[in-house]
Backbone as CSV, one residue per row, in Angstrom:
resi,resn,N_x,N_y,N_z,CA_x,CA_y,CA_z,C_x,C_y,C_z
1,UNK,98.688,123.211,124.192,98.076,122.748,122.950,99.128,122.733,121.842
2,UNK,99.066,122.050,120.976,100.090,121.487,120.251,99.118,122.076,118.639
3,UNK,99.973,123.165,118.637,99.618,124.213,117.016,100.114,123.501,115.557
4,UNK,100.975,122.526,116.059,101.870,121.879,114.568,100.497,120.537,114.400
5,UNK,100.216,120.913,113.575,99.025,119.669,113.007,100.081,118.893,112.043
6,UNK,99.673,117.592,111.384,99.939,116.432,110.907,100.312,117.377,109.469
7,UNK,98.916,118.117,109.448,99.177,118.419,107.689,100.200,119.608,107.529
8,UNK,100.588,119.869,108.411,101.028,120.966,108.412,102.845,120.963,108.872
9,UNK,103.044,119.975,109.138,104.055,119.309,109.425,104.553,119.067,108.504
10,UNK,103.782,117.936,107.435,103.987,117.697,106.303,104.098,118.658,105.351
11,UNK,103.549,119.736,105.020,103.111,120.567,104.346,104.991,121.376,104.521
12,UNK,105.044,121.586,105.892,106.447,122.191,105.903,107.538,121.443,105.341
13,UNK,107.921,120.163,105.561,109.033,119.715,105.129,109.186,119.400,103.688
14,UNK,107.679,119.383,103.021,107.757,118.939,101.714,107.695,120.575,100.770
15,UNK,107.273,121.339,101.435,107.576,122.995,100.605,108.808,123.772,101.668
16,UNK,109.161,123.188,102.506,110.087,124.212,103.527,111.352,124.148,102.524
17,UNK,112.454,125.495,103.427,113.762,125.902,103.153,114.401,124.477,102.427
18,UNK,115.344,124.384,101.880,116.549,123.663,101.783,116.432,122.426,100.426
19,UNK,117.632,121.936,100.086,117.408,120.824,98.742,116.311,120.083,98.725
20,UNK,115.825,119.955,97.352,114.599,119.510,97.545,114.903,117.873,97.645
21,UNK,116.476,117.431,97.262,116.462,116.306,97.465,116.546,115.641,99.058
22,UNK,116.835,116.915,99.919,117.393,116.312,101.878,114.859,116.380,101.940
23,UNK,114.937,116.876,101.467,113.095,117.478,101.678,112.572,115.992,101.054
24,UNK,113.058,115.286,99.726,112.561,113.855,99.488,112.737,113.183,100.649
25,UNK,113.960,113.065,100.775,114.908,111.929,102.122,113.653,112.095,103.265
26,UNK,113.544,112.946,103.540,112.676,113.448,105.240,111.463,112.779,104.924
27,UNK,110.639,113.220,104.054,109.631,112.891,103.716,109.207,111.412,102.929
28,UNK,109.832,111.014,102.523,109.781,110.160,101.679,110.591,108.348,102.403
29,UNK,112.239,108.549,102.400,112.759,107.733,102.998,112.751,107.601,104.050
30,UNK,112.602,108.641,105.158,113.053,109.004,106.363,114.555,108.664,107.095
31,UNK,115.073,108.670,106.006,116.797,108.578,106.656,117.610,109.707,105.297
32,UNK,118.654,110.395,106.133,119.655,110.918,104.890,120.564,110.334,104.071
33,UNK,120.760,109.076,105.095,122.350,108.392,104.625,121.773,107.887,103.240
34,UNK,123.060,108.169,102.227,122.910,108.096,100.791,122.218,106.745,100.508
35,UNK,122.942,105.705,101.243,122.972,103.961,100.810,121.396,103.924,100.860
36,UNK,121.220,104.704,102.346,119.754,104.074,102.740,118.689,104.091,101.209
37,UNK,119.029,105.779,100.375,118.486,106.359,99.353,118.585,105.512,98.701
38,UNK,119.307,105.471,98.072,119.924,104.468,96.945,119.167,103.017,97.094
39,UNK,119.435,102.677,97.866,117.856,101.224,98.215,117.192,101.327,98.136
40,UNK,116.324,102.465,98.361,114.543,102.667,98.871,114.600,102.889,97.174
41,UNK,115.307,103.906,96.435,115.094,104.027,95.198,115.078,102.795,94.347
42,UNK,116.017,101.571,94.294,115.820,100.609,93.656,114.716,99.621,93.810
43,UNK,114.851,100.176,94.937,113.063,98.821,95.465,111.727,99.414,94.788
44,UNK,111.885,101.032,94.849,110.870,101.594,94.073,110.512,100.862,92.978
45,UNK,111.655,101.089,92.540,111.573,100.596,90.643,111.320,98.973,90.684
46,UNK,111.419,98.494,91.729,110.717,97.320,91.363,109.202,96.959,91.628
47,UNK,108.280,98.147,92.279,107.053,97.757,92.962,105.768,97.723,91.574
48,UNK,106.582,98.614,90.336,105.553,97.964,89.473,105.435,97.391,88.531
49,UNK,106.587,96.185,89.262,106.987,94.943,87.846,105.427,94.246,88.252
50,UNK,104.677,93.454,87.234,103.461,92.627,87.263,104.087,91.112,87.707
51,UNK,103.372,90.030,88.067,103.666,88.955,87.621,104.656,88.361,88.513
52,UNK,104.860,87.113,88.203,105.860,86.206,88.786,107.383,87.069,89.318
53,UNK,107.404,87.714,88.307,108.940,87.811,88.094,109.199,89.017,89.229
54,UNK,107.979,90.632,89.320,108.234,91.164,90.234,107.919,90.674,91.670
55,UNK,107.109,89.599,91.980,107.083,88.862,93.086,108.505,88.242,93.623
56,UNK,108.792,88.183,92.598,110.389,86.921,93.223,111.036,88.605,93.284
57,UNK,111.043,89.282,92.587,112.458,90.427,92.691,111.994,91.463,94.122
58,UNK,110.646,91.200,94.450,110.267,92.536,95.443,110.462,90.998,96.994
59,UNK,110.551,90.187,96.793,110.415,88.549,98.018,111.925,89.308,98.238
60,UNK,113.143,89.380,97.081,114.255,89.092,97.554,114.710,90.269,98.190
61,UNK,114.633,91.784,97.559,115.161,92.844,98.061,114.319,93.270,98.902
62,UNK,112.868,93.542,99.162,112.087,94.422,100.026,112.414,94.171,101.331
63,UNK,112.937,93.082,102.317,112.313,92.740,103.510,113.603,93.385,103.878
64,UNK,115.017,94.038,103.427,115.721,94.638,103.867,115.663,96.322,103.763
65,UNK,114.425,96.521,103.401,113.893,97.998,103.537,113.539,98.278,104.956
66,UNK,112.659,96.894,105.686,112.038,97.627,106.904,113.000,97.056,108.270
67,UNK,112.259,97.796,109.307,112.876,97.600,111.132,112.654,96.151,110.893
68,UNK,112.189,95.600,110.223,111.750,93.921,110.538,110.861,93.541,109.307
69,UNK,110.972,92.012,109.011,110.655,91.191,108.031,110.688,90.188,108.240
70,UNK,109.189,88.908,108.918,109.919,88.131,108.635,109.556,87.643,107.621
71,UNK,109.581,85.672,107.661,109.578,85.194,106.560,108.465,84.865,105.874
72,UNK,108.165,84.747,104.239,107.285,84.388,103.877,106.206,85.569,103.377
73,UNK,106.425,86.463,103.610,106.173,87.755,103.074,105.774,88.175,101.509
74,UNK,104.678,87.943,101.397,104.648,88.428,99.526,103.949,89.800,99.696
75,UNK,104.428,90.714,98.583,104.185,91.707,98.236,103.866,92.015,96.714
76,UNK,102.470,92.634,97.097,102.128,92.470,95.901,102.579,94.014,95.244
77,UNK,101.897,94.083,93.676,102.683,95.095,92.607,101.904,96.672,93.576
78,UNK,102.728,97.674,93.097,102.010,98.657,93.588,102.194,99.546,94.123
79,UNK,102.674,98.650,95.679,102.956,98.946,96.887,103.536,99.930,97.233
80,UNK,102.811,101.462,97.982,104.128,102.696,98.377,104.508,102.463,100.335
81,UNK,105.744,102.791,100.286,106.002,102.987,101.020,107.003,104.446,101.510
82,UNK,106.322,104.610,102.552,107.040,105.697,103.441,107.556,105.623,104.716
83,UNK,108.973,106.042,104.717,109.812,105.757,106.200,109.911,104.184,106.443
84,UNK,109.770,103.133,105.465,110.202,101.927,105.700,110.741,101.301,107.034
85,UNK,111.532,102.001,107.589,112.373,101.388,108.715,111.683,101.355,109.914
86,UNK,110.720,101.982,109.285,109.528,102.151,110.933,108.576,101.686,111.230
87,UNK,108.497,100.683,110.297,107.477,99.161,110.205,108.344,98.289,109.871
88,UNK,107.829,97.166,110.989,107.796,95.711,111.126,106.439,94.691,110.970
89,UNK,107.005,93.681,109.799,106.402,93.140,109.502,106.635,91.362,109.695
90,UNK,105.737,90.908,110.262,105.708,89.163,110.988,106.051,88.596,109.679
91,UNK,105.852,87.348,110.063,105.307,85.830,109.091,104.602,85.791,108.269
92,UNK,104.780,85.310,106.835,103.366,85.128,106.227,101.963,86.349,106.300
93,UNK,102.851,87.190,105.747,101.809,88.409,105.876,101.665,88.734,104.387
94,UNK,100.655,89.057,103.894,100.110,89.355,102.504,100.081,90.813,102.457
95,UNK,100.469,91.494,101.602,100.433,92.871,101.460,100.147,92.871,99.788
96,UNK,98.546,92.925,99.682,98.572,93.097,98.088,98.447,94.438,97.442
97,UNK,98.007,94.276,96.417,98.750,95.028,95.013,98.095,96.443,95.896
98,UNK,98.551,98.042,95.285,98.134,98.832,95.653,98.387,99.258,97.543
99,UNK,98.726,98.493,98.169,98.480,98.953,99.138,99.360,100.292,99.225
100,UNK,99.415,101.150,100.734,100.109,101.904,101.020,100.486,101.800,102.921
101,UNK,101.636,101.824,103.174,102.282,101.809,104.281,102.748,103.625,104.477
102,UNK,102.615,104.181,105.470,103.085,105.482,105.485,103.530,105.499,107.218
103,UNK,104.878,105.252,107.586,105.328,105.501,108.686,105.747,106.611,109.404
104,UNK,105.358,107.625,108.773,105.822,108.602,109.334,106.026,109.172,110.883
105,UNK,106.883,109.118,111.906,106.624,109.172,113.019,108.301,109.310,113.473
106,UNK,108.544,110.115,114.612,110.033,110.574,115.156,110.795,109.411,116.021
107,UNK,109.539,108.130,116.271,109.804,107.102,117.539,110.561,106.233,115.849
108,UNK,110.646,105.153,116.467,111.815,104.107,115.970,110.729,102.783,115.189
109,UNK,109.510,102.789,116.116,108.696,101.813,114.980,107.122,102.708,114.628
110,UNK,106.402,102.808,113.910,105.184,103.496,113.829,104.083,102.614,113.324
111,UNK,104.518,101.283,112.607,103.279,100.193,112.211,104.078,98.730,112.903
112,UNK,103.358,98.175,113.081,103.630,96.943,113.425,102.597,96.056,112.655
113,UNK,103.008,95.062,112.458,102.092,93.846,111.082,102.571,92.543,111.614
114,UNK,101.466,92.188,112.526,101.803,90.152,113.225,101.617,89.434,111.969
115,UNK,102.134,87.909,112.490,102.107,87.198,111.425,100.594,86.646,111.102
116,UNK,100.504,86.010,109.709,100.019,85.646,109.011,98.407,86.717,109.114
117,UNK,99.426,87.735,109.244,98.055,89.156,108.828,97.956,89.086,106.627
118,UNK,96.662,89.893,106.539,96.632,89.957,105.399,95.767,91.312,105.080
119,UNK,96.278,92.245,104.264,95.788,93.426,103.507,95.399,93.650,102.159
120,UNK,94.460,93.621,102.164,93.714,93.513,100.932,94.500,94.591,99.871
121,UNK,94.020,94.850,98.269,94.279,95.370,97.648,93.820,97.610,98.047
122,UNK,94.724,98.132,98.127,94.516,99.207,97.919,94.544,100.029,99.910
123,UNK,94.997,98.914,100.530,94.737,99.258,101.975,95.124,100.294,102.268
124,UNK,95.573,101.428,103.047,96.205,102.447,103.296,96.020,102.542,104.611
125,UNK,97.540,102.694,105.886,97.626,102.266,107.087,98.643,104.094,106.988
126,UNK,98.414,105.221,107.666,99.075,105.943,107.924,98.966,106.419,109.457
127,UNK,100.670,106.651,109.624,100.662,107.921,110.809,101.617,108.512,110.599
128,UNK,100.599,109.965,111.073,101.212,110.871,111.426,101.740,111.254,113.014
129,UNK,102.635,110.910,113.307,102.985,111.290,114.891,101.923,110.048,115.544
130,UNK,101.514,108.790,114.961,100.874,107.803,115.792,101.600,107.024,115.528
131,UNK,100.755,105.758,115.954,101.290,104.205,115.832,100.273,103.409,115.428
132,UNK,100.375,102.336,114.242,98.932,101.381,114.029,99.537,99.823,114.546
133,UNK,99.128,99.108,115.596,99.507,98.419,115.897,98.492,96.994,115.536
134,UNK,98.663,95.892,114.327,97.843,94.879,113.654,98.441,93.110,114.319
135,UNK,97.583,92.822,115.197,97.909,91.696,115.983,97.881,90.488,114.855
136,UNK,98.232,89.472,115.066,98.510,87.707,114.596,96.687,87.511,113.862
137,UNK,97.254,87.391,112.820,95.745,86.358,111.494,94.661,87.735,111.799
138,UNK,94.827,88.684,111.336,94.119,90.260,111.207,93.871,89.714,109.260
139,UNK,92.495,89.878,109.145,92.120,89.765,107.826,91.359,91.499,107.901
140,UNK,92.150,92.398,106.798,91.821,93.618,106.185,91.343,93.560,104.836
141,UNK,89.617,94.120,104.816,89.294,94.136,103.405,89.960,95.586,102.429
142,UNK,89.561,95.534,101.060,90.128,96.293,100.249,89.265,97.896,100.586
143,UNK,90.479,98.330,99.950,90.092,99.794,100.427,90.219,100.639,101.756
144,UNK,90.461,99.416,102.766,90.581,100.047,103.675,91.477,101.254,104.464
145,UNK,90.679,102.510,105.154,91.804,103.558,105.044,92.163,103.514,107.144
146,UNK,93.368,103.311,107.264,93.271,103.044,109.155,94.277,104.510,109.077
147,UNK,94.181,105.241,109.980,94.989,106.220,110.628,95.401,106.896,111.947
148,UNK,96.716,107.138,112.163,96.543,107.458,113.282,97.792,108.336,113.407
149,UNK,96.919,109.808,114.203,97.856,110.498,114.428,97.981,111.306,115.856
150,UNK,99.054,111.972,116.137,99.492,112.854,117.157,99.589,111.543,118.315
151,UNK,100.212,110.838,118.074,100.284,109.552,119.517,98.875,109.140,119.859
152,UNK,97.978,109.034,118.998,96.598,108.292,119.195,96.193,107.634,118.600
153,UNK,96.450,106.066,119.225,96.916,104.650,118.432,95.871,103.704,118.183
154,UNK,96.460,103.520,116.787,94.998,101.957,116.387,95.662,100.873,116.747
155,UNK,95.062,99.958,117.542,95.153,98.863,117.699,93.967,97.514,117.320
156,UNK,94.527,96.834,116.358,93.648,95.621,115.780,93.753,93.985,116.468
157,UNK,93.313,93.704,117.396,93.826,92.648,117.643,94.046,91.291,117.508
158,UNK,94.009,90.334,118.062,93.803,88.975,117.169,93.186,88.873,116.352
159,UNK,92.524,88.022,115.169,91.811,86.861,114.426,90.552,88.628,114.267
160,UNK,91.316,89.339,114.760,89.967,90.855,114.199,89.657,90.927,112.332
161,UNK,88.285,90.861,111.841,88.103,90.857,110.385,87.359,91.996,110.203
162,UNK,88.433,92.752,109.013,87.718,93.810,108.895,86.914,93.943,106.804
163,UNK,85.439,93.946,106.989,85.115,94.277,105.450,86.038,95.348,104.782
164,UNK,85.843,95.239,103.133,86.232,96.436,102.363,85.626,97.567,103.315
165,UNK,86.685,98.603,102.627,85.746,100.129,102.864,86.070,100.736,104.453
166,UNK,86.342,99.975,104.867,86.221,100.453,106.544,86.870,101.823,106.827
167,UNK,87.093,102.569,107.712,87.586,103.172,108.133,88.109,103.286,109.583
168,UNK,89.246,103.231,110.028,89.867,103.492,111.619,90.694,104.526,111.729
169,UNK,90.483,105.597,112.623,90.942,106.423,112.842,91.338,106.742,114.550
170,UNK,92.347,107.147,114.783,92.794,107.315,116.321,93.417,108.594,116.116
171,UNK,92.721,109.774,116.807,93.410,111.100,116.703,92.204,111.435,115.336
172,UNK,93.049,112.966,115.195,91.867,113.313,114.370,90.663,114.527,114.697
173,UNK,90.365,114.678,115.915,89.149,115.763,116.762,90.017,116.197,117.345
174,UNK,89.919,118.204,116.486,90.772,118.938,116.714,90.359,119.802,117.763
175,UNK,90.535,120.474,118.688,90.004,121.123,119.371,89.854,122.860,118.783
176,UNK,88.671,123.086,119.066,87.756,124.288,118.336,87.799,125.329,119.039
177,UNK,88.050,125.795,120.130,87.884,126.251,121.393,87.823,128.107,120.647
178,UNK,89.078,128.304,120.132,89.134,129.417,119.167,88.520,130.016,118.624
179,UNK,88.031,131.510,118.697,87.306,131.331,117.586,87.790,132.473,116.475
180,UNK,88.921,133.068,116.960,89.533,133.383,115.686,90.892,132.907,115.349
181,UNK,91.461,131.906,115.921,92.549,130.661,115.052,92.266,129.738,114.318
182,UNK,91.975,129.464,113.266,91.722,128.653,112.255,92.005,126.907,113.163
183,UNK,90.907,126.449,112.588,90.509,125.066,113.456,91.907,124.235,113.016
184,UNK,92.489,124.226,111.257,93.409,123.439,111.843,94.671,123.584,112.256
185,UNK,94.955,124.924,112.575,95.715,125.284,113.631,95.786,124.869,115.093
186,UNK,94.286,124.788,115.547,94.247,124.618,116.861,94.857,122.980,117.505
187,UNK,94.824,122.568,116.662,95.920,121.228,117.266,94.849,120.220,117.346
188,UNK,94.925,118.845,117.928,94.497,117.757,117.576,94.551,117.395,119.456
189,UNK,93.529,117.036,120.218,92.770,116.472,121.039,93.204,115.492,121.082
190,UNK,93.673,115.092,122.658,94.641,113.600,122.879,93.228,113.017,123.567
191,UNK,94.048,111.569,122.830,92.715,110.262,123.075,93.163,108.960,122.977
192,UNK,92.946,108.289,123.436,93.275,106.731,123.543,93.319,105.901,122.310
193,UNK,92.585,106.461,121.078,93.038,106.313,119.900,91.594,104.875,119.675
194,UNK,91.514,104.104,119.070,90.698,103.191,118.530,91.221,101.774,118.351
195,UNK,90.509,101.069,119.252,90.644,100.103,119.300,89.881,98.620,118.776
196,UNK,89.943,97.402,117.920,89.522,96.599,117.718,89.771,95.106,118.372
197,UNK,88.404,95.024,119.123,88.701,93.624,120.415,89.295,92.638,119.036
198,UNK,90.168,91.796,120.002,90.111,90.530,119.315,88.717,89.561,118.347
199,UNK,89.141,89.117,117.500,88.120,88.471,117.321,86.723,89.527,116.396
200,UNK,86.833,90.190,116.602,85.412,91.259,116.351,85.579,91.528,114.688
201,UNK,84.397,91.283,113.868,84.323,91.306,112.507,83.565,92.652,112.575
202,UNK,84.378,93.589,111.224,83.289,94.802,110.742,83.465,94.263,109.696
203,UNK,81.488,94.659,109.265,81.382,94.754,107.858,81.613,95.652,106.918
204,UNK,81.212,95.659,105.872,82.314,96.881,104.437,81.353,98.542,105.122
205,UNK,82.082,98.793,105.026,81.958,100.313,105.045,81.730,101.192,106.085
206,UNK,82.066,100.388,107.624,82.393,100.727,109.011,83.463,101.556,109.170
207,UNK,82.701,102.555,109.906,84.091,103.743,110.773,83.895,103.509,112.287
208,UNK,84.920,103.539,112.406,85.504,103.277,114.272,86.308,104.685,113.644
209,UNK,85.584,105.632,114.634,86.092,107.100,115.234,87.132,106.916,116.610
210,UNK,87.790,107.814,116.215,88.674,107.935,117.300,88.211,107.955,118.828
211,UNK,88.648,107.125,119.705,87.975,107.455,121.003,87.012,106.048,121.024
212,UNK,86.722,105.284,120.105,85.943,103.881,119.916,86.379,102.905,120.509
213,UNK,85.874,101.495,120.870,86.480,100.592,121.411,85.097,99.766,121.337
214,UNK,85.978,98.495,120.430,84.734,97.430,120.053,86.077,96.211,120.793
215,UNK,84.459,95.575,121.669,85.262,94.456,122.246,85.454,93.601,121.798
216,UNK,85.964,92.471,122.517,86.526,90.632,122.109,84.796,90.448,121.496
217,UNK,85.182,89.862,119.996,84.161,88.673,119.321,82.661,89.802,119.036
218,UNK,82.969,91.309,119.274,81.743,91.702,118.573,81.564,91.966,117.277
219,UNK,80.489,92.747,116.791,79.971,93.138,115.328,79.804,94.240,115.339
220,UNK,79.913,94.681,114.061,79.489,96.207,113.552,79.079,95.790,112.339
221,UNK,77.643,96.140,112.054,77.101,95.732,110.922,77.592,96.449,110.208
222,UNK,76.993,96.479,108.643,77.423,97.191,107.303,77.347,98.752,106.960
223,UNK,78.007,99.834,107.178,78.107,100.895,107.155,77.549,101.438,108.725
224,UNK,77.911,101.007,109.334,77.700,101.416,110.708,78.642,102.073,111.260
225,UNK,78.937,103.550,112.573,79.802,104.570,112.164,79.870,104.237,113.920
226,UNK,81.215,103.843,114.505,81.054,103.657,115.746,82.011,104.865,116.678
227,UNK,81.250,104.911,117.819,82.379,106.419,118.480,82.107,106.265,119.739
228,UNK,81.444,105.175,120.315,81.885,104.611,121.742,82.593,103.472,121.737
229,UNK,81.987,102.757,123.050,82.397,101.626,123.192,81.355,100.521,123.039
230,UNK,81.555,99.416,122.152,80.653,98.194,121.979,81.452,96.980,123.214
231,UNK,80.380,96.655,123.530,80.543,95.542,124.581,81.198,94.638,123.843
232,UNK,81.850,92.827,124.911,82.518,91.960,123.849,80.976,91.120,123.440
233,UNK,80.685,90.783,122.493,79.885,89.951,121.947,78.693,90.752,121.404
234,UNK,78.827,91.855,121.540,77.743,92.817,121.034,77.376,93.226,119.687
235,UNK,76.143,93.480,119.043,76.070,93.810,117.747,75.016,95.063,117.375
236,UNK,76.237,95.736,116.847,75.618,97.504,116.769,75.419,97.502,115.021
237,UNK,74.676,98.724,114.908,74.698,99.276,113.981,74.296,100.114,114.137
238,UNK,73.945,100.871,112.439,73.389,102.566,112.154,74.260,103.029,112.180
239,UNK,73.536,104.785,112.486,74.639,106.246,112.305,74.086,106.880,113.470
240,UNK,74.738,106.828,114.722,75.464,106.302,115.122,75.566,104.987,115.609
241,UNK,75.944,104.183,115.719,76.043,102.688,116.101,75.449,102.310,117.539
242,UNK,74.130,101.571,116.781,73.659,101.381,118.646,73.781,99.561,118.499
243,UNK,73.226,99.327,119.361,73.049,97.972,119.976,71.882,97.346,119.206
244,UNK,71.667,96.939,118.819,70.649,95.556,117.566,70.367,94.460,118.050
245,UNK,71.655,93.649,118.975,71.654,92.441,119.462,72.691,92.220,120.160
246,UNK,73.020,90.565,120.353,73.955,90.138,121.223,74.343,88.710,120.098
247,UNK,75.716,88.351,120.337,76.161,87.072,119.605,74.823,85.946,120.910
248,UNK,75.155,86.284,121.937,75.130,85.673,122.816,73.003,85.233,123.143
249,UNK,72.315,86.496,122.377,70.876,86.139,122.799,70.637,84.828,122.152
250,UNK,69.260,84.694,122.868,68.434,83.041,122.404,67.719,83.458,121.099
């Protein structure tokens, strides 16, 4: 069982031993080398120019922050990022105002973003020790919070639309077993993480729990909280998410 939790990980490097500036770098840039600093810091200072002008200045410098960029990329005002180099981002991908990217992870990529994906205002995509993996024309409403940690991965796949509000989580259900080690000590429960079929629209204020899996072209109605598996063409709702219908009935 694995005792180092996400928060606690974090919790160490950002109060642990040593300069608090190598403790920014770790946490913050995820590289030491000065140059790398020195970039991530100037791009900072440009994420909350408004207007035309920080659009053209964040188009020209940002896309040499991450593992990948391609073209056509607007970024809107706002925007935080963490560990940059560990997201790749496609074609024609929209990243508006507010969002947050948080890569935190020891592997070499931790988000991936296909092309002509789009993230609404205020999105927030983190891992801790996971991976969020967002397939080709992924429409994300605002607010949305996706996470994934201890190697238990979100995956969004094609033409997948998600309402404001949603929630995705992969990892997360800690194991309790203890009963005098404090729960979030006891470590975090490996799982296949949460998955979204191709195609499959949630409405605003849907959670896909870790361990979920909604197939090709289904539904999750409006605040509906899912923690199995939905068939492809299926349409759940409630708390917990049952079955309502089919795309497919007469």
């Amino acid at each position: 069982m694995d005792h180092e939790t996400p928060s606690l990980k974090t919790q160490q490097s950002v109060a642990g031993e040593g300069p608090g500036f190598s403790r920014y770098q770790d946490v913050l840039v995820g590289s030491r080398r000065l140059s790398t600093t020195v970039y991530f810091e100037w791009c900072s200072w440009l994420a909350p120019i408004p207007g035309a002008l920080g659009l053209m200045l964040r188009k020209l410098f940002w896309p040499r922050l991450f593992g990948a960029c391609g073209s056509g990329v607007m970024f809107g005002a706002n925007i935080i990022l963490r560990h940059p180099k560990r997201i790749r981002i496609g074609n024609n991908v929209v990243l508006s105002e507010g969002v947050l990217l948080d890569a935190r992870h020891s592997k070499e990529t931790a988000i991936r973003i296909g092309n002509d994906v789009i993230l609404a205002n205020n999105t927030m995509i983190s891992c801790k020790e996971g991976t969020v993996d967002i397939e080709d024309r992924v429409g994300i409403g605002a607010y949305t919070i996706i996470q994934s940690a201890q190697h238990c991965p979100v995956v969004i796949e094609q033409d997948a639309v998600l309402g404001p509000r949603c929630y995705l989580v992969g990892g997360g259900n800690y194991h309790v077993d203890s009963k005098t080690l404090p729960i979030a000590k006891q470590g975090i429960k490996q799982s296949p993480g949460c998955t979204i079929g191709r195609g499959a629209w949630l409405g605003a204020n849907v959670s896909a729990i870790d361990g979920s899996h909604l197939g090709e072209g289904s539904i999750a109605a409006t605040g509906a909280v899912v923690i199995g598996n939905v068939e492809p063409g299926e349409i759940v709702g409630g708390v917990p998410a049952r079955r309502i219908g089919h795309r497919h009935d007469d």
